[in-house]
Backbone bond lengths (Angstrom), bond angles and torsions (degrees), N, CA, C in turn:
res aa  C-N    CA-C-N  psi(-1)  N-CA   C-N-CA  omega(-1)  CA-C   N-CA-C  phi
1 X - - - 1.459 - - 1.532 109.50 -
2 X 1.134 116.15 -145.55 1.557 114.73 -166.84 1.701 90.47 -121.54
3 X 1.561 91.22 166.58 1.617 102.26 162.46 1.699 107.24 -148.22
4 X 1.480 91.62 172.13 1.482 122.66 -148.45 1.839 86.98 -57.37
5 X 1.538 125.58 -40.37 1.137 113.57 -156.28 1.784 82.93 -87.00
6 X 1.046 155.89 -70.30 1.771 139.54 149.76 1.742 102.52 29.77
7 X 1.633 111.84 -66.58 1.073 122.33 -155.15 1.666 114.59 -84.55
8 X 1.758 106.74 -26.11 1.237 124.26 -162.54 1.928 86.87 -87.67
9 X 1.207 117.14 -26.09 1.286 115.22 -172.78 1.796 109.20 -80.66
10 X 1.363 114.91 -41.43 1.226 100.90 169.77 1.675 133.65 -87.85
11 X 1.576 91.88 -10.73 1.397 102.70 152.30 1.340 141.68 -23.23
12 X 1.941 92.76 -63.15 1.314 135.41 177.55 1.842 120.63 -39.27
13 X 1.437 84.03 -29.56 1.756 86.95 179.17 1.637 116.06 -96.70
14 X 1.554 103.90 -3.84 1.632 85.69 170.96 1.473 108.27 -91.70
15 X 1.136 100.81 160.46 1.657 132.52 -166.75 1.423 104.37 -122.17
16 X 1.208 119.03 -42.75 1.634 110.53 178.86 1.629 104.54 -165.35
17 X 1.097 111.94 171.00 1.554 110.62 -171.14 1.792 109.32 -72.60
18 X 1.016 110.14 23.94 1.579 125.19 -179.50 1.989 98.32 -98.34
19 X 1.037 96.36 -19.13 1.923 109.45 179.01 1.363 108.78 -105.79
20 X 1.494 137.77 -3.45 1.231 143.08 147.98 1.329 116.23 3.88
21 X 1.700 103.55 -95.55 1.427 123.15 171.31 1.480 110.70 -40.62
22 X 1.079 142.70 -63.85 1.478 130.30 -165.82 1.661 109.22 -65.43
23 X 1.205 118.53 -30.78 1.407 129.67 165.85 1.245 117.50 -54.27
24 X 1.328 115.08 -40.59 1.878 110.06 173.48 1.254 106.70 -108.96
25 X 1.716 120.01 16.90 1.537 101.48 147.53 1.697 110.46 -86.34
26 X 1.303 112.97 -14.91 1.404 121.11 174.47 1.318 121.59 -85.21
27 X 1.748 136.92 -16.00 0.863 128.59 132.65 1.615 145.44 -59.19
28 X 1.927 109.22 -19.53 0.817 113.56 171.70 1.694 103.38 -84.26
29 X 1.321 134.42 -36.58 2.018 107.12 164.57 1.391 111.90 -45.20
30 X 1.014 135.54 -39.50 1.477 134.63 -172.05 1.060 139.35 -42.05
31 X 1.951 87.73 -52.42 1.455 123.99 151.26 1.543 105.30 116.00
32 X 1.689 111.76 26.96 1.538 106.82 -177.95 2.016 96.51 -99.96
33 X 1.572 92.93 133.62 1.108 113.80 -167.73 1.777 104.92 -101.01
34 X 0.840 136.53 -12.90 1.383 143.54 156.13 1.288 106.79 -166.60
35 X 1.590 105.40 157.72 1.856 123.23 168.90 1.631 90.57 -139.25
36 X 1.021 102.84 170.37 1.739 147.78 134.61 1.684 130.57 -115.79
37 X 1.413 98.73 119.26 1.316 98.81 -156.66 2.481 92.49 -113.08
38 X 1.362 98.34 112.72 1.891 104.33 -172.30 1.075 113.10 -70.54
39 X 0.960 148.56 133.35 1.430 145.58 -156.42 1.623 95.53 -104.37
40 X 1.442 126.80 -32.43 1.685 127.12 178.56 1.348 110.19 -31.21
41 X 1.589 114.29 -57.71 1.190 133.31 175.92 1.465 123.57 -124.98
42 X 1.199 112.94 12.54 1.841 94.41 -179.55 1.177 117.77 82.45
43 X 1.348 156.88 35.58 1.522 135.31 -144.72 1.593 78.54 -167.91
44 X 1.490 101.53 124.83 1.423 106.17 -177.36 1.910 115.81 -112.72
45 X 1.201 123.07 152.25 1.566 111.79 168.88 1.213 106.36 -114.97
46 X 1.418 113.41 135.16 1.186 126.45 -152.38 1.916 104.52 -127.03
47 X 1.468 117.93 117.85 1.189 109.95 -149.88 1.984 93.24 -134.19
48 X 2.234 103.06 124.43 1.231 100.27 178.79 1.024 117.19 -101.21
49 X 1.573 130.20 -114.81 1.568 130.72 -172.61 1.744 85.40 -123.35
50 X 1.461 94.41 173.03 1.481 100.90 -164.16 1.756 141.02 27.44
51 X 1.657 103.42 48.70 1.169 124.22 151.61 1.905 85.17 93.64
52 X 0.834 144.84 -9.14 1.237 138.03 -179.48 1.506 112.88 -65.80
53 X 1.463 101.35 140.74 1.544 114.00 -162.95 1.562 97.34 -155.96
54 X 1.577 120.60 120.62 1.263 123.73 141.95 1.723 129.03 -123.88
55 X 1.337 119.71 -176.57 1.480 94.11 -170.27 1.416 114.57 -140.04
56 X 1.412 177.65 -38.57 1.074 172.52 -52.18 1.375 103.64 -11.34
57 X 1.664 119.00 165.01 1.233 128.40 171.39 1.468 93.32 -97.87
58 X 1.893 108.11 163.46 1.273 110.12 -167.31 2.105 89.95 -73.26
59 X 1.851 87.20 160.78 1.733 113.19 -174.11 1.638 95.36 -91.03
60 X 1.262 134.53 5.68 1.428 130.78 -173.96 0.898 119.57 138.75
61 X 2.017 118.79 172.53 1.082 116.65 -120.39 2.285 83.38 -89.10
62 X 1.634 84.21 -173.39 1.911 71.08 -168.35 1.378 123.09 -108.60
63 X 1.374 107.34 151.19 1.756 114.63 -152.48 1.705 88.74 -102.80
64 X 1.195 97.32 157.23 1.235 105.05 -179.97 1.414 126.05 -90.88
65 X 1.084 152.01 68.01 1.278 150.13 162.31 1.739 128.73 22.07
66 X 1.213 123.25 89.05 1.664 113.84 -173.16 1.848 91.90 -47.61
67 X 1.517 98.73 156.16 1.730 100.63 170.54 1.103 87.89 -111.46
68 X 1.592 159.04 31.49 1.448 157.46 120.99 1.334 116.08 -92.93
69 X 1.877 125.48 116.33 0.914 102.21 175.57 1.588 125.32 -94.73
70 X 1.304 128.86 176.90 1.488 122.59 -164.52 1.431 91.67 -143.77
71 X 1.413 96.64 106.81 1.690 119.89 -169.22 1.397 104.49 -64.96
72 X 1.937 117.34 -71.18 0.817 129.08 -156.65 1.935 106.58 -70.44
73 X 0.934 106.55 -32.73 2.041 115.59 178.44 1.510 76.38 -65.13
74 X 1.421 134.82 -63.32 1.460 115.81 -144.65 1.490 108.26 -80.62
75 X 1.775 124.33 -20.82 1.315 117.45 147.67 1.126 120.72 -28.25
76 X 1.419 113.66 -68.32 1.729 130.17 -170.63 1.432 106.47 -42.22
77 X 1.041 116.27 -98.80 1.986 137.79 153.00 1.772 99.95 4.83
78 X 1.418 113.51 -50.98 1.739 113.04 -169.80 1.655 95.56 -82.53
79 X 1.162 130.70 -41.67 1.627 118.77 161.59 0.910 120.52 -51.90
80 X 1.366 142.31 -63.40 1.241 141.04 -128.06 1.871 84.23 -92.56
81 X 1.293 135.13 -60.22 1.427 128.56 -178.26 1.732 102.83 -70.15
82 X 1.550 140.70 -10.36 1.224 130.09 156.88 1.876 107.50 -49.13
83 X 1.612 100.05 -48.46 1.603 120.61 -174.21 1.288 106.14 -62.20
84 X 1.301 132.05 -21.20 1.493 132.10 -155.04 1.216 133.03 83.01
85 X 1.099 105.69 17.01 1.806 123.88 -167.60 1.529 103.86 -95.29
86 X 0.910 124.64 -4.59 1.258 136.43 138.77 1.396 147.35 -171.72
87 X 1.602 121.80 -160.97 1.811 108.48 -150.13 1.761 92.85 -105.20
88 X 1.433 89.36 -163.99 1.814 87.41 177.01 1.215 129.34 -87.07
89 X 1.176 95.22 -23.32 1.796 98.87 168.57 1.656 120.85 -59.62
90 X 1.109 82.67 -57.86 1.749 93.59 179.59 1.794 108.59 -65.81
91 X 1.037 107.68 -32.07 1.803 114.24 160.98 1.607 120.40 -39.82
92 X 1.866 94.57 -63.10 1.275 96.31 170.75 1.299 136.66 -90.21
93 X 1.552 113.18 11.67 1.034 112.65 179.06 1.876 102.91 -93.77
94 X 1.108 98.80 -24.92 1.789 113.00 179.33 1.839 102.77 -70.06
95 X 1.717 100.06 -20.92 1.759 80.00 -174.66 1.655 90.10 -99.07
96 X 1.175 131.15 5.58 1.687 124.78 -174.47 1.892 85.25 -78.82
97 X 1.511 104.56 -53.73 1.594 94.83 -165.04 1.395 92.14 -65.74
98 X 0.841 148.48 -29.29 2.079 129.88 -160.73 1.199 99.78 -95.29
99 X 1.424 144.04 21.78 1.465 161.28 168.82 1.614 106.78 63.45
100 X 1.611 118.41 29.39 1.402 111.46 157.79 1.557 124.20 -65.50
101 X 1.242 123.72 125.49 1.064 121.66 -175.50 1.949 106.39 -104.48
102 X 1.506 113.71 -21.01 1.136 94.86 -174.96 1.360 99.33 -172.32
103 X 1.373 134.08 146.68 1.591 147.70 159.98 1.140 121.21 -100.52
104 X 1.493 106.51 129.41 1.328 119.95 -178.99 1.688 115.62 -114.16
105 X 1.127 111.20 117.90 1.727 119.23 -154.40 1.931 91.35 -120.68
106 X 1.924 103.61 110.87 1.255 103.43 170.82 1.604 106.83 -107.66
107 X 1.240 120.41 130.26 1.485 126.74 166.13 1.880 127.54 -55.80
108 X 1.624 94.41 -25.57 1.477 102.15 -177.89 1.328 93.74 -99.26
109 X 1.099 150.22 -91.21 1.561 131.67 154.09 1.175 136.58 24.49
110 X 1.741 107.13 -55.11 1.193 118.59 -169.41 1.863 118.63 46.58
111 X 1.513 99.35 70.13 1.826 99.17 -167.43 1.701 71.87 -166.17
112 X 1.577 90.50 165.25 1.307 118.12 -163.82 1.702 89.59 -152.89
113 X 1.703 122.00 101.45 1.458 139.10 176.86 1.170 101.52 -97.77
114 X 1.437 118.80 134.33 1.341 151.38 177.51 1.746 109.98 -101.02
115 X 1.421 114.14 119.75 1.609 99.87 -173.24 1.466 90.81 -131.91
116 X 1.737 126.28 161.81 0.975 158.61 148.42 1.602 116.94 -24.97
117 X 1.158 106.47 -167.84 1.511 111.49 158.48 1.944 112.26 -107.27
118 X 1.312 87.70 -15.76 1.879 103.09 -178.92 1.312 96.23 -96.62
119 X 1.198 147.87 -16.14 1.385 133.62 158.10 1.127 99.15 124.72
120 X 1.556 136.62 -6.84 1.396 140.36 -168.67 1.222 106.68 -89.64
121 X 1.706 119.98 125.70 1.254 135.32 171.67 1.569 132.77 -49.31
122 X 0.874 111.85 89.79 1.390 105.98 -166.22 1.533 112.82 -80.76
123 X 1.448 116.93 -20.53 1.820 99.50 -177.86 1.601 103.24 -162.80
124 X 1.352 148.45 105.67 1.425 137.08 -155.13 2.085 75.36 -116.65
125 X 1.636 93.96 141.04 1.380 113.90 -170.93 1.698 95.99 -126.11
126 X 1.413 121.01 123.09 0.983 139.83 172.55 1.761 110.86 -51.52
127 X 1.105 137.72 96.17 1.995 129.86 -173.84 1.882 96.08 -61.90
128 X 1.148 101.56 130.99 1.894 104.41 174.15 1.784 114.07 -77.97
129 X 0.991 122.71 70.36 1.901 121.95 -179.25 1.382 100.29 18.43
């Protein structure tokens, strides 16, 4: 199956959420079939075929989560780093304040779900091939 440094390597080439798409055509050679990636700390679980699961260590130290989320700010914040206007840190620190707690990225789907801290979906984004 794949591993985390596999993942940390194709990682390596995004620059801003404008490199998204080419990133999960490079996770899909790998062969990761869904993740969730936590915004508390950065540290993603990364899940293949036949029950296989590994995970990253957290990306930093941990942000606190709004317990209200703020759809429309967190619209804003998911454009502007889709555009390249900014990096991942500052991404996830923009979805801690809009009360994202976590993304869920399916390969067969092709969608990228945004959830709460209560587990409620707040925005599923279509991935462009």
């Amino acid at each position: 199956m794949f591993t985390v440094e596999q993942i940390k390597a194709a990682h390596s080439k995004v620059k801003s959420g404008a490199d998204f798409p080419s990133y999960i055509q490079d996770l899909i050679r790998l062969g990761v079939v869904f993740y969730e990636a936590y915004v508390a700390d950065g540290h993603t679980d990364y899940f293949g075929n036949a029950d296989f699961k590994t995970s990253s260590p957290p990306k930093y130290t941990q942000l606190k989560i709004a317990d209200q989320s703020n759809l429309d700010q967190f619209r804003f914040d998911l454009k502007a780093h889709q555009q390249g206007k900014t990096d991942y840190f500052t991404f996830c620190s923009d979805c801690a304040k809009s009360g994202v707690e976590k993304w869920a990225v399916s390969m067969e789907e092709m969608t990228c779900s945004y959830f709460d801290k209560a587990g409620n979906k707040l925005l599923v984004e279509v991935i462009p091939h």
